[in-house]
C-alpha positions, 0 to 999 in steps of 0.5 A: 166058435170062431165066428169071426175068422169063418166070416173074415176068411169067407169074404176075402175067399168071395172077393177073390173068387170073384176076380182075375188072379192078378197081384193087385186083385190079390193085394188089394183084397189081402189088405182088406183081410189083414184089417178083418183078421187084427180085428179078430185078434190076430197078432201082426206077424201072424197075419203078415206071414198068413198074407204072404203065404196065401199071395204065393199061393195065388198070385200067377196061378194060371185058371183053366176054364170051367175051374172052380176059383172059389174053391181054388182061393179056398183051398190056397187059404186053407193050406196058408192057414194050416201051416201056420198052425202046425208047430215046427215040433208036436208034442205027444205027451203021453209019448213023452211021459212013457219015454221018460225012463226015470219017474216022474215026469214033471210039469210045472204050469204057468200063467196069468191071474184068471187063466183058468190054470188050477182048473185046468191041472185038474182036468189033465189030471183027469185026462192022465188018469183015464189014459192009465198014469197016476198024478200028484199035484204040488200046490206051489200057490202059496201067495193067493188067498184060498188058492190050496183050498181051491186046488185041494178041492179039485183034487179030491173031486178028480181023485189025485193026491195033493202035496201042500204046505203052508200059506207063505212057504217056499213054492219051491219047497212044495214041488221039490216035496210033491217030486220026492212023494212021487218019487217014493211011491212011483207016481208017473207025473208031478203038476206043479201049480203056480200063483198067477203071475202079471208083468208088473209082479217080478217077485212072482216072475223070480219066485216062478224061476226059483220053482223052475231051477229046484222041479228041473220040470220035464215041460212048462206049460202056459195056460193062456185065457183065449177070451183075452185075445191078443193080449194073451200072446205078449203075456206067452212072450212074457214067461217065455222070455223068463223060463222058456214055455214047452207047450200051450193050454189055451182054455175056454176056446168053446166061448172064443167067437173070434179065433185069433188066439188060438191061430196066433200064439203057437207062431208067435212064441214057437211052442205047440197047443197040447191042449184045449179046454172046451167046456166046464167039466173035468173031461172038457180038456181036448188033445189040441189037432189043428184040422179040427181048428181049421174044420171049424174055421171053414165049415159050411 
């Protein structure tokens, strides 16, 4: 996992070590990393605002002798990465959910075609479930062929209640439906599922605003494929710009060699990672911790 960012952040760490801790040293190796890190899909701004950070860091730093500067060039990296990790706000959704003084608490997810988005509402669904809080899913795909099947399947599997309708029906309709449910029967969190949309696609796009304004949700997540790399950022920016995206879900990151996605987006659309799938079961959904990220960046 995140082979490239290890081997990326490794050399420049070496390079550095292995030199005064003059500007131009600094520079130069910083240039070298920004082309390692666009490589492993890290958006530009993101790596600009790494680059800067980690110059502060370094450049001036006054090297006693007998330091270990390998480690000093390591840790000024380290600390450059992880604050760009860290949102400016956290979510704790299970704070969030208990606070919330009239149920339901109602989450409308959104994403791209192939995300992984139906799997990945029944893995939270899941998730809430083993934390102790009731779920209904509102299947709002109406659009896609076998997409209520699909996610009825799920629900069974994970044991929530699914609210349906017909292929065609007002998306809206459904969630609006699967709230009242929820709310008739005193059901802590609504998932609203949604078509996968594409940027070419603004009848889906103004659907998805329609499912907004009715749910009035309490979070909009985007579930975001970390595998398509930076793509995945300007697809965020995409429902971001539409409905204002709350939270991230960024799926199969256990098959994520390169890392830029993860490290990118939370920066580039200021919305934190919740969560991050890591496997194939319905118990692979792990609460996102960017010290575990960084763990896995650095270690060895």
């Amino acid at each position: 996992m995140f082979g490239k960012l290890k081997e990326k952040f490794s050399s420049f760490i070496d390079k550095v070590a292995q030199t005064e801790i003059k500007e131009k040293e600094v520079e130069e190796a910083l240039w070298d990393l920004e082309l390692a890190l666009l490589e492993a899909d890290v958006a530009l701004e993101v790596v600009e605002e790494l680059k800067e950070r980690i110059k502060q860091r370094l450049v001036g730093q006054k090297v006693k002798i007998g330091t270990d500067k390998k480690k000093l060039v390591k840790e000024a990296v380290e600390s450059a990465v992880l604050e760009v990790l860290t949102p400016e706000r956290k979510i704790n959704l299970l704070e969030m959910i208990e606070s919330k003084k009239e149920k339901p608490f109602v989450i409308v997810f959104v994403g791209f075609n192939g995300s992984g988005k139906t799997t990945t509402i029944a893995k939270l669904a899941n998730w809430l479930r083993k934390n102790g809080l009731s779920a209904v899913i509102a299947a709002s795909d109406t659009f896609r062929a076998g997409a209520i099947e699909q996610v009825e399947e799920h629900a069974k599997r994970v044991g929530v209640r699914l609210i349906k309708h017909k292929y065609g029906a007002d998306p809206a309709a459904v969630a609006y439906d699967a709230i009242e449910h929820a709310k008739a029967r005193g059901i802590d969190v609504v998932l609203v599922d949604t078509a996968g949309r594409n940027e070419l696609n603004r009848n889906l796009m103004d659907e998805m605003k329609k499912i907004v304004r009715v749910a009035k949700p309490d979070l909009v997540i985007f579930v975001g494929d970390a595998l398509a790399g930076n793509a995945i950022i300007e697809q965020a920016r995409q429902f971001n710009e539409s409905v204002k995206v709350d939270g991230v879900i960024l799926t199969k990151l256990d098959a994520d060699a390169r890392g830029g996605a993860a490290l990118s987006i939370s920066h580039a659309i200021g919305a934190p990672i919740l969560f991050v799938g890591v496997g194939q079961s319905y118990d692979d959904l792990m609460p996102f911790d960017e010290k575990w990220m960084m763990e896995k960046i650095f270690e060895g």
